[in-house]
VEXDREN-2710 file (C-alpha; in Angstrom, 1 decimal):
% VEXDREN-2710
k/r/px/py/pz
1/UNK/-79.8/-43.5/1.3
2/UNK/-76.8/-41.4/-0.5
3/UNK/-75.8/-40.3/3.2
4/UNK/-74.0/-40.8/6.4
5/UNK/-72.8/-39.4/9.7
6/UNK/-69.8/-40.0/11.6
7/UNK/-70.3/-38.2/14.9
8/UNK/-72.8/-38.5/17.5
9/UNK/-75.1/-35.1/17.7
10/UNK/-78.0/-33.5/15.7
11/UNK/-76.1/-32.5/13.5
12/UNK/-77.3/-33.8/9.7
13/UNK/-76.4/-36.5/7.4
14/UNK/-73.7/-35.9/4.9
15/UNK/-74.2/-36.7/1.5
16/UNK/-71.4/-37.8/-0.2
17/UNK/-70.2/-39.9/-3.8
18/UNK/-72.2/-39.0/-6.6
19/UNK/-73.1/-42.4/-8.4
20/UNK/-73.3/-43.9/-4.7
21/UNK/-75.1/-45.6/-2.4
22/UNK/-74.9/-46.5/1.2
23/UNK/-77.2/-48.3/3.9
24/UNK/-79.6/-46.4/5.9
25/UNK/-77.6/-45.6/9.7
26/UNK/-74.7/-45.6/8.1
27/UNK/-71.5/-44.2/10.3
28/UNK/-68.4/-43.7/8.3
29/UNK/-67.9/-42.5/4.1
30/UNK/-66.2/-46.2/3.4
31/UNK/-69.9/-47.2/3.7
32/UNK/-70.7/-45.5/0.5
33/UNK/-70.5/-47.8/-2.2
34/UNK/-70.4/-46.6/-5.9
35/UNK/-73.1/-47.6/-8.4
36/UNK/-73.8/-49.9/-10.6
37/UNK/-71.7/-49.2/-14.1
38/UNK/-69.4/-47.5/-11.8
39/UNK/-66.1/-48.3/-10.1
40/UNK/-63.6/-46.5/-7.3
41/UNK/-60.9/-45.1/-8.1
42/UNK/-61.9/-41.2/-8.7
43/UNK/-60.0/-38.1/-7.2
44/UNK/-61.3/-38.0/-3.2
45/UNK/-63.4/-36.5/-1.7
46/UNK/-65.0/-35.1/-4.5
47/UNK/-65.5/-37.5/-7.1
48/UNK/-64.3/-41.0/-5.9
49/UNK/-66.9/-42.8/-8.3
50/UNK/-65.6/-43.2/-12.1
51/UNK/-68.2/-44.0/-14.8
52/UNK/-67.3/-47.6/-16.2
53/UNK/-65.9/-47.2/-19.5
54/UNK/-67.2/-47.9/-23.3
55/UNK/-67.4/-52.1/-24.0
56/UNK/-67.2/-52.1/-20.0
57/UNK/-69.1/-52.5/-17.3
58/UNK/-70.3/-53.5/-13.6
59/UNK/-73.0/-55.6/-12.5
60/UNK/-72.3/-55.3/-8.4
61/UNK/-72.1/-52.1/-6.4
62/UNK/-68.8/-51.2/-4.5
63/UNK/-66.4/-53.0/-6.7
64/UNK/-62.7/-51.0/-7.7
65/UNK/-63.0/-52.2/-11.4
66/UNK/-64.9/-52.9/-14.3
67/UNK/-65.3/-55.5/-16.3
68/UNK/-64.7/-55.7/-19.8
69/UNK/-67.3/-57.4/-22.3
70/UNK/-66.8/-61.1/-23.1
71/UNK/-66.3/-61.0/-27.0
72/UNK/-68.5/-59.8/-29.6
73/UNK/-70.4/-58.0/-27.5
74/UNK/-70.7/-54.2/-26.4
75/UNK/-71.7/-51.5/-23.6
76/UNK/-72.4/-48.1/-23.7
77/UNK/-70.6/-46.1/-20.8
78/UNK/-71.6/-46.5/-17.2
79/UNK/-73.3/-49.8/-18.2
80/UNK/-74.5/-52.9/-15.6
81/UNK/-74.1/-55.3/-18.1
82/UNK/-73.2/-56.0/-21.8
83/UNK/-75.7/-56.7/-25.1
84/UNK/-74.9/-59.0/-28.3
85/UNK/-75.8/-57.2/-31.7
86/UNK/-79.1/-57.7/-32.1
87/UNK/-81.0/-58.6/-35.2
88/UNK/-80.1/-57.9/-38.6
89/UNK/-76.3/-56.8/-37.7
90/UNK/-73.0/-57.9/-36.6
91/UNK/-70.1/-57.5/-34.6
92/UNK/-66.7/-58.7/-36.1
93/UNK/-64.3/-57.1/-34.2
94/UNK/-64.4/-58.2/-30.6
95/UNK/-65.1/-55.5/-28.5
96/UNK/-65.9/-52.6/-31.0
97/UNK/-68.7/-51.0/-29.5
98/UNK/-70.7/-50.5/-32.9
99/UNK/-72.7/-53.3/-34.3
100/UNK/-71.9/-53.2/-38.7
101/UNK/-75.8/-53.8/-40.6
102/UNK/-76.0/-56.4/-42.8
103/UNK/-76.4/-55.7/-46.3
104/UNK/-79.5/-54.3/-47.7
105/UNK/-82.2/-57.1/-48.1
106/UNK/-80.8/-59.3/-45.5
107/UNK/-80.8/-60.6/-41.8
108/UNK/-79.3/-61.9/-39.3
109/UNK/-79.9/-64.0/-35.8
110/UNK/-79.3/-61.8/-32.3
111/UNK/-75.8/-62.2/-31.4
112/UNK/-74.5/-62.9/-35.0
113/UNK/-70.4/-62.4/-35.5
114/UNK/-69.5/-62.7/-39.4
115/UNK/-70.9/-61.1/-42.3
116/UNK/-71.2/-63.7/-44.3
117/UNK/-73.9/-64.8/-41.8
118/UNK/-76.3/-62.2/-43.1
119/UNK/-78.8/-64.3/-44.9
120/UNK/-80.6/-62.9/-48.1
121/UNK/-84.2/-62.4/-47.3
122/UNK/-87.0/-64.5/-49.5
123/UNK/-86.8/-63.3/-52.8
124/UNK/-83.6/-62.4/-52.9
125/UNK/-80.1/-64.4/-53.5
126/UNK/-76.9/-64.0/-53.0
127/UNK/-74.8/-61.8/-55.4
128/UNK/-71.3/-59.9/-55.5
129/UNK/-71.4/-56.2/-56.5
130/UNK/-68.3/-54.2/-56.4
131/UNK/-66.4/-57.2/-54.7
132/UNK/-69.2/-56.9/-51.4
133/UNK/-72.2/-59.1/-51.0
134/UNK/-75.3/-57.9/-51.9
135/UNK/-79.0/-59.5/-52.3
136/UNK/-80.5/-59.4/-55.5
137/UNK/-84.3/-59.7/-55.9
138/UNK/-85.2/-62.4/-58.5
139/UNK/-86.6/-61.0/-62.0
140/UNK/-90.7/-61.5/-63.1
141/UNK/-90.4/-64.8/-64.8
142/UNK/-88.6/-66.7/-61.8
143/UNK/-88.9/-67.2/-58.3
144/UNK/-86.6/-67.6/-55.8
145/UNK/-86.2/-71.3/-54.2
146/UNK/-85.7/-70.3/-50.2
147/UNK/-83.8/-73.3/-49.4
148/UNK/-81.2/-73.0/-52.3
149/UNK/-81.3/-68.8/-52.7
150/UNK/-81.2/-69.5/-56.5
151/UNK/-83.5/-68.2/-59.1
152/UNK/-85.4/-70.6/-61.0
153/UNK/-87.7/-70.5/-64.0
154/UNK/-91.2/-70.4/-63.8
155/UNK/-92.4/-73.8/-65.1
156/UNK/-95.0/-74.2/-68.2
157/UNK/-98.8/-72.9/-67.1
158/UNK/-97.1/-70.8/-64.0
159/UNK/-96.4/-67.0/-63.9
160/UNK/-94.4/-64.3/-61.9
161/UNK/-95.3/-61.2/-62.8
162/UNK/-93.1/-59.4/-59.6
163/UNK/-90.0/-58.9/-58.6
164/UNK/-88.5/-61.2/-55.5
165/UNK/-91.7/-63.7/-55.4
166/UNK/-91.1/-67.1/-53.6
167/UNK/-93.0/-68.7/-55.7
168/UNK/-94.8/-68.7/-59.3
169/UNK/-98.6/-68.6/-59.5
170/UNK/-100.4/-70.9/-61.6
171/UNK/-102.9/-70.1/-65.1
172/UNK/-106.0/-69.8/-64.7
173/UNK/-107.9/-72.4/-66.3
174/UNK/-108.1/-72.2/-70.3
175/UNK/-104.8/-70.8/-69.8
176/UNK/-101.0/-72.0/-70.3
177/UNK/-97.9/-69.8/-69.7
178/UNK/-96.2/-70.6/-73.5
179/UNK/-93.7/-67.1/-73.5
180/UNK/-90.4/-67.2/-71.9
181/UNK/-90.1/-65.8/-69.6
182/UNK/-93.1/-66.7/-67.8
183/UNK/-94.4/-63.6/-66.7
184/UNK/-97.7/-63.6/-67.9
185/UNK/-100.1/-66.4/-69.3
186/UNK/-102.1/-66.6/-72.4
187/UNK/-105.8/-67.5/-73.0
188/UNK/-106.0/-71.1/-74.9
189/UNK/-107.5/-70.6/-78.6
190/UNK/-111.4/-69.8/-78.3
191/UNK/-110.8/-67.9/-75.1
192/UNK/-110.1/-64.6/-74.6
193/UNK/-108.6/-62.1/-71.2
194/UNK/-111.7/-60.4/-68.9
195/UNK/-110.3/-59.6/-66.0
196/UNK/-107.0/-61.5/-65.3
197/UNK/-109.3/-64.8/-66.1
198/UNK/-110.0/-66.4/-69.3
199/UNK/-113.5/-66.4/-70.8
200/UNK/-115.1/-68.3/-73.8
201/UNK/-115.2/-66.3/-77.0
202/UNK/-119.0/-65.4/-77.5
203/UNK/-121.5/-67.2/-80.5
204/UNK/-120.3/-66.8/-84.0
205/UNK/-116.7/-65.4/-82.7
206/UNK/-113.1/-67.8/-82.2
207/UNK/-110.1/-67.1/-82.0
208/UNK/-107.3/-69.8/-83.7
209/UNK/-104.2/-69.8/-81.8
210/UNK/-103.8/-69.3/-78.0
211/UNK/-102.5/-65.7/-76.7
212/UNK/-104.1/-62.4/-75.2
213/UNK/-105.7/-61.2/-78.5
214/UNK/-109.1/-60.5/-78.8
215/UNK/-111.6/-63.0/-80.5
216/UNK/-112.8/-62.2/-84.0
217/UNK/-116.6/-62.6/-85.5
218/UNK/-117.3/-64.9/-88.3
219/UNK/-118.3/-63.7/-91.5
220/UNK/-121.6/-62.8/-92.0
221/UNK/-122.5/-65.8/-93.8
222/UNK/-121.5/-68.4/-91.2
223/UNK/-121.4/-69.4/-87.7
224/UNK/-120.0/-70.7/-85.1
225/UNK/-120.6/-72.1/-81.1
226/UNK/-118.9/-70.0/-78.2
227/UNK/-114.9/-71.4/-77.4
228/UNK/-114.1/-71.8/-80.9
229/UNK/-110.9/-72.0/-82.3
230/UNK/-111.9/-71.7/-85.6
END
């Protein structure tokens, strides 16, 4: 009920306080209790109810203040109760009411306070640009080790052919990654690229040194099995 009455009779309830309640067969207007998010203290009789303010707020009806947010967190107006920053933001100056993103490519826990919390996502490490952090993906040829955030070389006979991979893929067989940077690999001698995979050079072809060239025929007047080098 949002009503009372004070006099015996037929007369009708009263309503009375916006933003208030009171308990059914209630008698007198000190019965009306203001809202949750709300607070008395407004300008009688028409308003008496004040809206709790920004990074405030109220979690019990009746009461003559609000409270404000513990630190690092924030409330909109006329709120029950206050929120940490959630995800992928932060909060670094006590009770400001806006929560700051992190940096592009990177995340944070619910709740986080410091930039420098904001962790680079996989792929990505840690880099300064214009005196703020940033994230940088990792270039084709490396991968990004998640528990260090540094980029590493792809090893001999593994690839990355992608920018921010976690981790390089390895050569198909007859296959080795020789070219720094390892972004690709190349067929051993007598094979030959179909298809991202390595095949045997065909009867009376080879091909001498390994790479991504095609295999060439033997002359006319000789031969020679299929995976030759020579």
């Amino acid at each position: 009920m949002h009503a009372y009455k004070d006099e015996p009779g037929s007369a009708s309830c009263t309503a009375y306080w916006r933003d208030s309640q009171a308990l059914a067969a209630s008698t007198e207007v000190a019965s009306c209790m203001c809202n949750l998010g709300f607070h008395h203290g407004g300008p009688e009789p028409a308003y008496p109810c004040v809206v709790c303010a920004l990074d405030h707020y109220q979690d019990d009806i009746g009461q003559d203040a609000c409270q404000q947010c513990p630190l690092h967190s924030k409330a909109a107006a006329g709120s029950a109760a206050c929120a940490a920053c959630p995800a992928d933001s932060y909060q670094p100056r006590g009770n400001a009411s806006a929560c700051v993103s992190c940096h592009d490519n990177s995340f944070s826990a619910e709740g986080t306070v410091l930039r420098a919390t904001c962790q680079c996502n996989d792929g990505f490490t840690p880099v300064e640009a214009g005196g703020e952090p940033a994230c940088s993906a990792c270039a084709p040829g490396t991968f990004a080790d998640v528990k260090t955030q540094v980029c590493t070389n792809c090893s001999g006979g593994t690839f990355s052919d992608a920018l921010g991979v976690t981790a390089c893929s390895v050569c198909s067989v007859d296959a080795l990654s020789c070219e720094q940077p390892h972004v690709a690999c190349q067929c051993d001698a007598g094979f030959v690229l179909d298809n991202a995979s390595c095949a045997a050079c065909g009867a009376n072809h080879y091909k001498d040194r390994s790479g991504n060239d095609g295999c060439v025929a033997c002359r006319s007047d000789s031969q020679a099995p299929s995976a030759s080098s020579q």
